[in-house]
N, C-alpha and C positions, 0 to 999 in steps of 0.2 A: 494593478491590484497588489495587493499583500500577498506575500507566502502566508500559508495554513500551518499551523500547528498541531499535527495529529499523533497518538499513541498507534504503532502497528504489531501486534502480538501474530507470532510466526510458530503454529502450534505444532509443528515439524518438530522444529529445534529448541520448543520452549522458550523461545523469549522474545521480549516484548522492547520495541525503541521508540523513541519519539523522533518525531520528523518533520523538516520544515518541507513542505510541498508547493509546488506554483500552479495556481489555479488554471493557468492557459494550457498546460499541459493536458493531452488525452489519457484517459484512465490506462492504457496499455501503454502508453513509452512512460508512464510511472509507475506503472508491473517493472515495466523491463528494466525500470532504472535501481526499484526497490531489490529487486532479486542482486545486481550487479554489486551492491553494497552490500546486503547483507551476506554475499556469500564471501567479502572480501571481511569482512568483518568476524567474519568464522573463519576464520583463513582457509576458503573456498569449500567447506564442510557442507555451505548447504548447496546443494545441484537439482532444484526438482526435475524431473525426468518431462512433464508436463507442465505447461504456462499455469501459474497459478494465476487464481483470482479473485477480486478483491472485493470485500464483503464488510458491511456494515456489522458491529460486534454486539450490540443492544438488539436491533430489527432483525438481521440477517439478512436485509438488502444487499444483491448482488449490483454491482454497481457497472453498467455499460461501459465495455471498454472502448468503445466510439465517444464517448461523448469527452468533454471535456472537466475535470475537475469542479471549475467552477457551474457547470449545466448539472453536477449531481448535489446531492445532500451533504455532502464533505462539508463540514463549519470547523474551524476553530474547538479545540478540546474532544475531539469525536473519537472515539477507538475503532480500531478496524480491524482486520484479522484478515491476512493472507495465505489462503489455501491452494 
Protein backbone atom coordinates (compact mmCIF):
# COMPACT_ATOMS: atom_id res chain seq x y z
CA UNK A 1 0.00 0.00 0.00
CA UNK A 2 0.66 3.65 -0.30
CA UNK A 3 1.71 6.06 2.55
CA UNK A 4 -1.23 8.52 3.64
CA UNK A 5 -1.05 11.89 3.51
CA UNK A 6 -2.35 13.39 6.46
CA UNK A 7 -2.43 17.28 8.19
CA UNK A 8 -1.80 16.56 12.34
CA UNK A 9 -2.52 19.81 14.33
CA UNK A 10 -0.81 19.38 17.82
CA UNK A 11 -3.01 22.06 19.95
CA UNK A 12 -0.36 21.93 22.85
CA UNK A 13 2.04 23.74 20.80
CA UNK A 14 -0.15 25.26 18.17
CA UNK A 15 0.96 23.74 15.23
CA UNK A 16 -0.07 21.82 12.69
CA UNK A 17 2.42 19.34 10.04
CA UNK A 18 1.58 17.27 7.33
CA UNK A 19 2.55 13.74 7.29
CA UNK A 20 3.28 10.77 5.12
CA UNK A 21 2.05 7.81 7.26
CA UNK A 22 2.18 3.75 6.45
CA UNK A 23 -1.01 2.21 6.63
CA UNK A 24 0.45 -1.29 8.19
CA UNK A 25 1.55 0.59 11.05
CA UNK A 26 -0.64 0.35 14.53
CA UNK A 27 -2.23 3.57 15.49
CA UNK A 28 0.15 3.66 18.73
CA UNK A 29 3.70 3.04 17.31
CA UNK A 30 2.33 6.16 15.09
CA UNK A 31 1.66 7.89 18.46
CA UNK A 32 5.00 6.98 19.43
CA UNK A 33 6.53 7.76 16.18
CA UNK A 34 4.54 11.32 15.87
CA UNK A 35 5.41 12.44 19.48
CA UNK A 36 9.43 11.37 18.63
CA UNK A 37 9.36 13.86 15.60
CA UNK A 38 7.62 16.35 16.72
CA UNK A 39 9.41 16.86 19.81
CA UNK A 40 12.65 16.67 17.73
CA UNK A 41 11.27 19.25 15.58
CA UNK A 42 10.55 21.69 18.48
CA UNK A 43 13.92 20.90 19.65
CA UNK A 44 12.49 18.65 22.25
CA UNK A 45 9.95 21.38 23.56
CA UNK A 46 7.03 19.20 23.26
CA UNK A 47 7.29 16.25 26.23
CA UNK A 48 3.50 15.37 27.03
CA UNK A 49 3.57 13.96 30.42
CA UNK A 50 0.81 11.34 29.13
CA UNK A 51 0.52 9.17 25.74
CA UNK A 52 -1.50 11.32 23.62
CA UNK A 53 -4.19 10.32 21.36
CA UNK A 54 -5.23 10.37 18.33
CA UNK A 55 -8.45 11.83 17.08
CA UNK A 56 -10.14 12.55 13.92
CA UNK A 57 -10.39 16.69 13.62
CA UNK A 58 -14.04 17.00 11.70
CA UNK A 59 -15.88 13.72 13.76
CA UNK A 60 -13.81 13.62 16.84
CA UNK A 61 -13.33 9.98 16.40
CA UNK A 62 -10.89 8.67 18.77
CA UNK A 63 -9.06 6.31 16.69
CA UNK A 64 -8.09 2.46 18.38
CA UNK A 65 -4.69 2.43 19.09
CA UNK A 66 -4.76 -1.47 18.45
CA UNK A 67 -5.87 -1.38 15.18
CA UNK A 68 -3.89 -0.64 12.31
CA UNK A 69 -3.99 2.56 10.17
CA UNK A 70 -5.30 1.01 7.37
CA UNK A 71 -8.46 -0.84 9.70
CA UNK A 72 -9.32 2.90 10.66
CA UNK A 73 -10.93 5.96 8.75
CA UNK A 74 -7.49 7.54 8.13
CA UNK A 75 -7.86 8.36 4.04
CA UNK A 76 -5.70 10.51 2.19
CA UNK A 77 -6.22 14.58 3.03
CA UNK A 78 -7.88 13.93 6.56
CA UNK A 79 -6.84 16.23 9.46
CA UNK A 80 -6.20 14.76 12.77
CA UNK A 81 -5.35 16.35 16.07
CA UNK A 82 -3.08 14.86 18.68
CA UNK A 83 -4.17 15.28 22.22
Amino acid sequence: MNQILVKIFIPSIEKTYEVWIPPQKRVYNLIVLLVKAISELNDNSYNPKNMPMLYDRISSEMYDVSATVAETTIRNGMELVLI
